[in-house]
N, C-alpha and C positions, 0 to 999 in steps of 0.2 A: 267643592273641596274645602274643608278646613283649614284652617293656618296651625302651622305646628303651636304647642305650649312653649313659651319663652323658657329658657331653660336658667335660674335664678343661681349664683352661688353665694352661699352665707360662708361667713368667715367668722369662728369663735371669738371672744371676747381674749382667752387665750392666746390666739393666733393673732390677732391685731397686737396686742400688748407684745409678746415676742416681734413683731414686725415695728414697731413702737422703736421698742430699745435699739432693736437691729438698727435702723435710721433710716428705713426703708423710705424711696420716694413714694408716696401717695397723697392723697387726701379724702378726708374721712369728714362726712359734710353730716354736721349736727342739725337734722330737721325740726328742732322743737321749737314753741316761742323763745323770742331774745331773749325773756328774763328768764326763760328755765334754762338756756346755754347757759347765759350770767353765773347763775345760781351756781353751776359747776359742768363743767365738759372735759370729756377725753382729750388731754394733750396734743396740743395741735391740729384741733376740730375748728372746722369753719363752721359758722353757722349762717344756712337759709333755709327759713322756713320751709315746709312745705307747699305751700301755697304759693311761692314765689318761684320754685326749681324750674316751672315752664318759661317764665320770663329771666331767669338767669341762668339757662341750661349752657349759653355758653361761656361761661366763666369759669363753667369745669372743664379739665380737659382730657385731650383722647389718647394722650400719651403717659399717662400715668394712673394707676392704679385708683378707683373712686370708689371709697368705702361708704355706704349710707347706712345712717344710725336713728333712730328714733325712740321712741319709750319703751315697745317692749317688741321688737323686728317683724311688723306686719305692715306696717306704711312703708317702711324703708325696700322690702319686700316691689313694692309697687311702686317707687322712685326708681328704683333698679331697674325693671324690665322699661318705667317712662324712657330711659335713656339708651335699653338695646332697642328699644321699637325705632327711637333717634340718631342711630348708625354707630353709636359705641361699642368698642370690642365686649361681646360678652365675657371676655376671658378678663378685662382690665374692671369692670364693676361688678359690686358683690354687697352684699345687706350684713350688716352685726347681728349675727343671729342671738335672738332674747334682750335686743335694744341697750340703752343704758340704764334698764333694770338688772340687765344678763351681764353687763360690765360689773355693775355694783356687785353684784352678789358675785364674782368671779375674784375682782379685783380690788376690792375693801372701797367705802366712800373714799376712802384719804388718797387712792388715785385719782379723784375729779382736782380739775384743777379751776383755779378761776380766773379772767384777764382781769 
């Protein structure tokens, strides 16, 4: 017998930026290198690499909202289902669908912000 397909939800660039302003609790983990977060990330994006999320899986958490982002939503895609396979509500994590090339072209460069 098969295992079902993990069932992924993407969330518009849209939809995060209204959820943004709103003041929604979440976090929205920027998987790109440091200097590319540096360079410029979505307001109030944490960043861990990709490569790190298995040894820092618990530092996100399972009661709030965890949005994963990356260049263009096909790794974050695959962070997301890392985390239902690892007992996370599938309803509380979800992928930026089109990454933050899908923000830029949504939401103008001059939404990235920089620490």
């Amino acid at each position: 017998m098969s295992e079902e397909p993990i069932e992924i939800n993407e969330v518009t660039p849209k939809e995060l930026m209204a959820r943004i302003n709103n003041g929604d609790e979440m976090v929205v983990v920027d998987m790109r290198q440091p200097w590319e977060h540096q360079a410029g990330h979505i307001p109030g994006a944490v960043n861990i690499f990709i490569q790190e999320i298995p040894q820092r899986i618990n530092e996100l958490p399972k009661d709030k909202d965890v949005i994963f982002q990356c260049w263009h939503g096909n790794t974050s895609m695959q962070a997301t289902a890392f985390l239902i396979q690892n007992g996370w509500d599938k309803d509380r994590v979800s992928s930026l669908s089109g990454g933050i090339a899908g923000w830029v072209e949504s939401q103008g460069q001059t939404s990235l912000v920089q620490d």
